[in-house]
C-alpha positions, 0 to 999 in steps of 0.5 A, spaced: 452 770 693 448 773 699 441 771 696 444 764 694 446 764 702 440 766 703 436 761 699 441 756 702 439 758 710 431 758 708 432 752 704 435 748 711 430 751 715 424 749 711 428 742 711 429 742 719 421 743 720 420 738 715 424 734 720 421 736 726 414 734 723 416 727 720 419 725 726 413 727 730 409 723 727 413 717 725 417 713 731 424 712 732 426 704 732 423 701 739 419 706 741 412 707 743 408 711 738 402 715 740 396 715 735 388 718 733 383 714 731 376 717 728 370 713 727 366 715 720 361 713 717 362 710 711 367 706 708 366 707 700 365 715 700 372 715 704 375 717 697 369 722 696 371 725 702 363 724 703 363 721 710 363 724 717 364 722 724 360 718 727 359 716 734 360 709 736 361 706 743 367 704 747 368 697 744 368 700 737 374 705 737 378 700 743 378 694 739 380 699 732 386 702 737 387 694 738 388 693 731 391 699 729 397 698 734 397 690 734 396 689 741 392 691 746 394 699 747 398 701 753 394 706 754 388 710 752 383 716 753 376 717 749 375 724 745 369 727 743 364 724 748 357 724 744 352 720 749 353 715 754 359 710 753 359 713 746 366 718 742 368 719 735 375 719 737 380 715 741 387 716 743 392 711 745 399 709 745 402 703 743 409 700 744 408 694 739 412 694 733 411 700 728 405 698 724 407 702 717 414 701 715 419 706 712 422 701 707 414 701 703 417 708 701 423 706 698 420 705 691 420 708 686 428 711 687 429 716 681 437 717 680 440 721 676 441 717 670 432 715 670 432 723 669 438 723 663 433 717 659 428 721 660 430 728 657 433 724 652 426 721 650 423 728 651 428 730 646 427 725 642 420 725 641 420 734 641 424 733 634 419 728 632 414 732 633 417 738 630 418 733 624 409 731 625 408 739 624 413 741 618 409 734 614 402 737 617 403 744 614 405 740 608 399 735 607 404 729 607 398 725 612 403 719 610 409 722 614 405 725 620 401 718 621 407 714 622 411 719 626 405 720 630 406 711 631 412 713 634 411 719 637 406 715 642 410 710 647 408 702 647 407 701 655 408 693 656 406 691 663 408 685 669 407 684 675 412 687 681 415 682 685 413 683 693 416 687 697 417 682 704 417 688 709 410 690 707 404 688 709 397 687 705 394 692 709 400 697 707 400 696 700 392 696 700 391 703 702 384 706 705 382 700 702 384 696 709 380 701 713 372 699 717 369 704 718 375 708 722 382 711 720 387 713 723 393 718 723 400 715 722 395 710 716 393 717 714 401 720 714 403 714 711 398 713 705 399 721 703 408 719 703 405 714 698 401 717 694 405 723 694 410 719 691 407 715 686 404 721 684 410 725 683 413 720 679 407 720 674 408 727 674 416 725 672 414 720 667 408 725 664 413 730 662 415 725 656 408 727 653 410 735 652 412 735 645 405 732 643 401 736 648 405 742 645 403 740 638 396 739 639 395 746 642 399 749 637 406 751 641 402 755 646 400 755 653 393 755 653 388 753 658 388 746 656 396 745 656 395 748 664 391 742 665 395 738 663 401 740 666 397 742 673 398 734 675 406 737 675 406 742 680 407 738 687 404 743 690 398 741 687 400 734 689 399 736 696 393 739 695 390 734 691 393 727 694 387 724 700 389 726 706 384 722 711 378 725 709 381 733 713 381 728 720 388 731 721 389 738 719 396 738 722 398 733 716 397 739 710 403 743 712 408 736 713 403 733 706 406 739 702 413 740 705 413 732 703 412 733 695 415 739 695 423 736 697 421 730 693 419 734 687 425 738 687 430 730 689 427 727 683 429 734 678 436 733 678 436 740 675 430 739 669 426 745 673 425 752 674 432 753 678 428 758 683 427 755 690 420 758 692 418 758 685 413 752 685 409 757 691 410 764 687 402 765 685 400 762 678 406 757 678 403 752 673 402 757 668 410 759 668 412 753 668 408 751 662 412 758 659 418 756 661 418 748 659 416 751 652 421 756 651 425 749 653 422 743 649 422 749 643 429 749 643 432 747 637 440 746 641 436 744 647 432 739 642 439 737 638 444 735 644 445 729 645 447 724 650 453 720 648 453 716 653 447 713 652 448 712 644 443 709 641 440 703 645 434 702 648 433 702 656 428 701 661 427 706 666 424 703 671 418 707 675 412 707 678 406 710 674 399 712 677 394 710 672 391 717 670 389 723 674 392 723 680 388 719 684 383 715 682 379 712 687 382 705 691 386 703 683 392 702 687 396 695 686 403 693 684 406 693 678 412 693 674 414 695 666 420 691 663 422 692 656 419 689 651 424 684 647 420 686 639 421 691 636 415 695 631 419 697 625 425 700 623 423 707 625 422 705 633 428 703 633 431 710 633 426 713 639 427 711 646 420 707 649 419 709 657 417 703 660 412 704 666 410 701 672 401 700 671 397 699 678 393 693 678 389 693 685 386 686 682 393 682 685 393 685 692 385 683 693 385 680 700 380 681 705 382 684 711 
């Protein structure tokens, strides 16, 4: 009972700083907002991080600071002076309406029941895979290929519909920056990529049974691969932070993935409250998803509430790694109203929602 408190006091804690940092950076309704901005000095390594500052005049960073806040700033003060008339960096306080809405976060909202459709899956698919394995031992080739059809999910694809309270420069990402960037584009872009990248992370989780299959039902270098996408405090390592213009983001980036990993469990995680931090995390969890998805009461149970339908689970899914590149635009995945063959009918689709950068193309 005490260490539970304990957990529960340090758990409030963390959340407390979380809160403390978030609302450090992100302005309460109506008031003023306090921002940095750099100049670096290229627009297409932005992403490789194979930029540096660069010195620019006065001009430049004031009408950056300008568009940043929607006006002219209320006030500002140039940072880094590199020759005359020239900085790296500005600061200012703009009392403009906030540029970077919170309701752009919003998206997608993983509820209690998405998690329930997706361990039904998982289970579904870690028989099929069981029943691959028996017919490969028993070179019954024929048996293992169409399971093999089944086992692989059918993505179908349209567009997401717009979302009226955010801007094109919101959904675009870096992709909207000249040259600058900013720490509030900065603070906002890793919420949304960390969001995104964590229910990828979710929705790849249906794939366990196959990834276990192909190595043999054991945690090899490959299955730590695999599964390293899954750990959020990797997310946050990996996920753009603007290039390290702002160090004082990495601790809010990582206290960010980590609170939405555990909201988004709803119980299917290690129930250790640190155990993402402990060393080697990812190789535990791989342990520990094994033991679980080889399980043959865990893989049995069934949720009859959900019977024998098919459904939509509606997600968002970063296409391939974690990030890859400015590939980012909106989409979303709806069922398909076909059916394959008699033996789709008994899995459970997991229909996901596919960037296309090419819909949301403007010119800024």
């Amino acid at each position: 009972m005490a260490e539970r408190t304990s957990h529960l006091i340090t758990a409030t804690y963390i959340l407390f700083l979380f809160f403390l940092s978030s609302t450090a950076i992100v302005p309460a309704p109506g008031q003023c907002w306090n921002d940095r901005i750099f100049a670096h000095s290229g627009d297409d390594s932005f992403w490789d991080c194979d930029v540096t500052k660069r010195c620019v005049n006065e001009t430049f960073l004031l009408s950056a600071a300008t568009r940043e806040c929607g006006q002219s700033p209320e006030k500002h003060t140039f940072r880094e002076r590199c020759g005359l008339g020239h900085y790296f960096a500005i600061d200012y306080t703009c009392c403009a309406p906030y540029q970077y809405h919170e309701q752009c976060l919003e998206e997608p909202l993983w509820r209690k029941g998405h998690t329930d459709k997706l361990l039904t899956t998982m289970k579904t698919r870690a028989r099929m895979a069981k029943e691959m394995q028996e017919a490969k031992k028993a070179e019954n080739n024929a048996t293992a290929d169409k399971k093999l059809i089944v086992l692989v999910p059918s993505r179908f694809v349209h567009r997401f519909p717009d979302n009226a309270a955010c801007t094109y420069k919101e959904l675009q990402g870096w992709i909207s920056f000249g040259f600058y960037v900013s720490r509030h584009r900065t603070y906002f872009d890793i919420r949304m990529f960390t969001r995104r990248s964590v229910i990828n992370a979710r929705i790849s989780l249906e794939y366990a049974a196959l990834w276990f299959m192909e190595s043999e039902y054991k945690c090899t270098q490959n299955m730590t691969n695999y599964l390293e996408g899954v750990n959020p405090i990797a997310i946050a390592r990996d996920v753009p932070k603007g290039c390290y213009f702002f160090p004082e983001l990495e601790e809010p980036a990582k206290a960010f993935a980590l609170e939405l990993h555990r909201n988004t469990s709803h119980g299917f995680d290690p129930p250790e409250e640190d155990f993402w931090k402990s060393e080697n995390a990812t190789e535990k969890y791989c342990e520990w998803l094994l033991e679980k998805v080889t399980d043959p009461e865990w893989m049995e149970e069934e949720d009859n509430s959900y019977g024998v339908v098919s459904w939509v689970l509606l997600l968002l899914f970063s296409t391939g790694s974690i990030f890859m590149g400015a590939a980012f635009g909106l989409t979303l995945g709806r069922r398909s109203t076909q059916e394959d063959s008699d033996a789709e009918e008994k899995s459970f689709p997991i229909v996901h929602h596919i960037y296309n950068e090419q819909d949301y193309a403007v010119s800024l």
